[in-house]
C-alpha positions in Angstrom: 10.5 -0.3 26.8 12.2 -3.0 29.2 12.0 -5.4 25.9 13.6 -3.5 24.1 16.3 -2.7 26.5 16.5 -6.7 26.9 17.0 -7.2 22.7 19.0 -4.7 22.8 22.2 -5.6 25.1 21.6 -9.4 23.6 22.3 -8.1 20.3 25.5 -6.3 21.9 26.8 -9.0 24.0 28.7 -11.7 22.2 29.3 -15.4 23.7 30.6 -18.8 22.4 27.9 -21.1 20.9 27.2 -24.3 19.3 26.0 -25.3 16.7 25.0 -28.2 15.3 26.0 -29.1 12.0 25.2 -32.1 9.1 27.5 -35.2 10.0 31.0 -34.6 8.7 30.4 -30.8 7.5 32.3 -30.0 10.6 35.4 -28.3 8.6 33.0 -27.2 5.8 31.1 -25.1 8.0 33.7 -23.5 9.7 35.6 -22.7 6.9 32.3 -20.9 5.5 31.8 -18.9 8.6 35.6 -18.2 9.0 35.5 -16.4 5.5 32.3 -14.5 6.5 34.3 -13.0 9.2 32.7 -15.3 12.0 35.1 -16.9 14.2 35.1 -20.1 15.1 36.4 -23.4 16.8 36.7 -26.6 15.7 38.9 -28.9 18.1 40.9 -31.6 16.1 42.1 -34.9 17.4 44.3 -37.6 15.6 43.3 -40.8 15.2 44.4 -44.2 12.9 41.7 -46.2 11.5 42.5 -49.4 10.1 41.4 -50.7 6.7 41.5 -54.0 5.3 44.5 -53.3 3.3 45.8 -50.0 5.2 46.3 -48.1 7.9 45.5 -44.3 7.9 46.4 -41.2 10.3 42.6 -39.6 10.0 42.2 -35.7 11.4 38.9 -36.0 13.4 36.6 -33.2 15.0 36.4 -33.8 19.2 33.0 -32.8 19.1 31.6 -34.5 15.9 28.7 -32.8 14.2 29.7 -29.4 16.4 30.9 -25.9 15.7 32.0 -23.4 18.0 31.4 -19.6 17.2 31.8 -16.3 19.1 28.9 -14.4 18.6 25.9 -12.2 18.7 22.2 -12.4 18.5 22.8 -10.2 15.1 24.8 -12.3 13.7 22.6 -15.5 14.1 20.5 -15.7 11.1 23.2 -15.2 8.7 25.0 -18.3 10.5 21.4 -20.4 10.1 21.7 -19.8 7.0 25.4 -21.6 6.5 25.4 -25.0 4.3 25.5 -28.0 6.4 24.1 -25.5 9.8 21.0 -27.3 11.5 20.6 -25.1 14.5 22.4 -23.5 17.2 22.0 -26.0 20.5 19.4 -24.3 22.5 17.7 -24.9 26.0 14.5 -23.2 26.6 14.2 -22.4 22.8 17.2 -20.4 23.0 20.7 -20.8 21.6 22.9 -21.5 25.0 25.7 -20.0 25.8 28.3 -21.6 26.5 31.0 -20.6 29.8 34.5 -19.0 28.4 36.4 -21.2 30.8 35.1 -24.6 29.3 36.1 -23.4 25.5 39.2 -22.0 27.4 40.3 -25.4 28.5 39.9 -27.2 25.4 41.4 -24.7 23.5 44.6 -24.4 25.8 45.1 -28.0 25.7 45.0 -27.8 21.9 47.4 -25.4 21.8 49.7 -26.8 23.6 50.0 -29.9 21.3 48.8 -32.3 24.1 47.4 -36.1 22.6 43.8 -35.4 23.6 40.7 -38.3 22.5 37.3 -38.0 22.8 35.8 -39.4 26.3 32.4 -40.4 27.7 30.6 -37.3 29.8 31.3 -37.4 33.0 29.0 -36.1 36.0 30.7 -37.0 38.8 34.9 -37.6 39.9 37.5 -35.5 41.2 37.6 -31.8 40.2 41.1 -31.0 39.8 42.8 -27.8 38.5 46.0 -27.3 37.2 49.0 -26.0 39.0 52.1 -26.2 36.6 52.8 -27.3 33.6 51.0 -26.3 30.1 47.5 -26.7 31.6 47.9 -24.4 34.5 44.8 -23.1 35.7 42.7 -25.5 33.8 39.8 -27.3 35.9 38.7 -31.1 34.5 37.9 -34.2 36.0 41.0 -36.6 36.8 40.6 -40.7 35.5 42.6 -43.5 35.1 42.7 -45.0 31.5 44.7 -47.3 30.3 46.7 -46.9 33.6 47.7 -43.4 32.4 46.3 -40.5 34.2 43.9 -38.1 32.3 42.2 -35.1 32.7 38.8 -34.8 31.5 36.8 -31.5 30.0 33.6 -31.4 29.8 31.5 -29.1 27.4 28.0 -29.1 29.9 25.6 -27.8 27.6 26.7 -30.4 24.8 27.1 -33.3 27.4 30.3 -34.2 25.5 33.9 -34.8 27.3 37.3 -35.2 25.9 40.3 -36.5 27.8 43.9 -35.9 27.5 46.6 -37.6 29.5 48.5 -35.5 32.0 51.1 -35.9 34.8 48.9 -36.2 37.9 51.4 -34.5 39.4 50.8 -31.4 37.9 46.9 -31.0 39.4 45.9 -30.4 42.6 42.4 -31.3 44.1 40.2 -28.3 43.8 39.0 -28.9 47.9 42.5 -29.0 48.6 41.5 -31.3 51.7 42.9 -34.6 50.2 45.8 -36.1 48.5 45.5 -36.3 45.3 45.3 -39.8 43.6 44.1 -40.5 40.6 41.5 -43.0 40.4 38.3 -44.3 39.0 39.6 -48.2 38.5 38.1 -50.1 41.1 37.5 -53.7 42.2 35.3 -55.0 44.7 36.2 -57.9 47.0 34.4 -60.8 48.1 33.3 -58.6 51.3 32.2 -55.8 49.2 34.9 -53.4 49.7 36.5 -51.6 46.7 40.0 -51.2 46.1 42.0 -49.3 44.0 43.5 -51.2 40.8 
């Protein structure tokens, strides 16, 4: 009985999930799902890739070889059985969930136009969370690149980042116990101390 109890509410509850999909079927994929009445998220960045003889303004996914969909368990085999659909990404031999506020965050800075690039993952840094501005309330990881502040977001369960550059001035450390500075370009001196570029 408890079994089916447990089946039960897993086929009720809906969550956002990966999945993980041929290389470049990205758009393919979600366009299939989106007119099966699935819905889904694919995060977009812009990017110019050089040729020999040209320059081009490419539209690339954040995530390559990733879909997002909001779903449930009785929805899942019809989404296996999408063209270009390996898998949903699973841990324990279970398609993950993934946490509403991390889709949140990428999806808010999306819509809010912001230039956003793919960016290593990130484990450790300062966790900072929005205070004003368009990314209010969203909680990332603050770096210096290219001596221009930016806020890293992390998926977790894909152990994918992007980054997108803010005002620093617009964060606020999430302990609140420290200024806030953004930083992760150091040097160390002669004696072994670091100091910040």
């Amino acid at each position: 009985m408890g079994g089916q109890m447990e089946i039960e509410l897993e086929t009720r509850s809906r969550a956002w999930f990966a999945l993980y999909t041929r290389h470049r079927h990205e758009r393919a994929v979600a366009d299939f799902l989106d007119k099966e009445g699935v819905e889904v998220f694919v995060p977009l960045y812009n990017a110019r890739h050089r040729w020999k003889d040209r320059v081009k303004q490419l539209s690339l996914p954040l995530f390559p070889n990733y879909v997002f969909v909001f779903s449930g368990a009785d929805e899942r085999i019809s989404i296996l059985r999408t063209p270009g659909v390996y898998d949903f990404v699973r841990l324990a031999g279970r398609p993950s969930p993934i946490p509403n506020d991390e889709i949140a965050a990428v999806r808010k800075t999306m819509d809010n136009g912001l230039a956003v690039d793919p960016h290593p993952f990130l484990n450790i840094g300062d966790r900072v969370r929005g205070k004003s501005g368009p990314l209010k309330g969203v909680e990332g990881i603050l770096v210096r690149k290219s001596g221009h502040c930016h806020l890293v977001l992390s998926v977790e369960l894909l152990g994918r980042s992007v980054a997108v550059e803010v005002d620093a001035a617009d964060f606020e450390r999430e302990s609140r116990s420290n200024p806030l500075v953004c930083e992760t370009d150091f040097l160390t001196s002669p004696g072994g101390h670091r100091a910040l570029l």
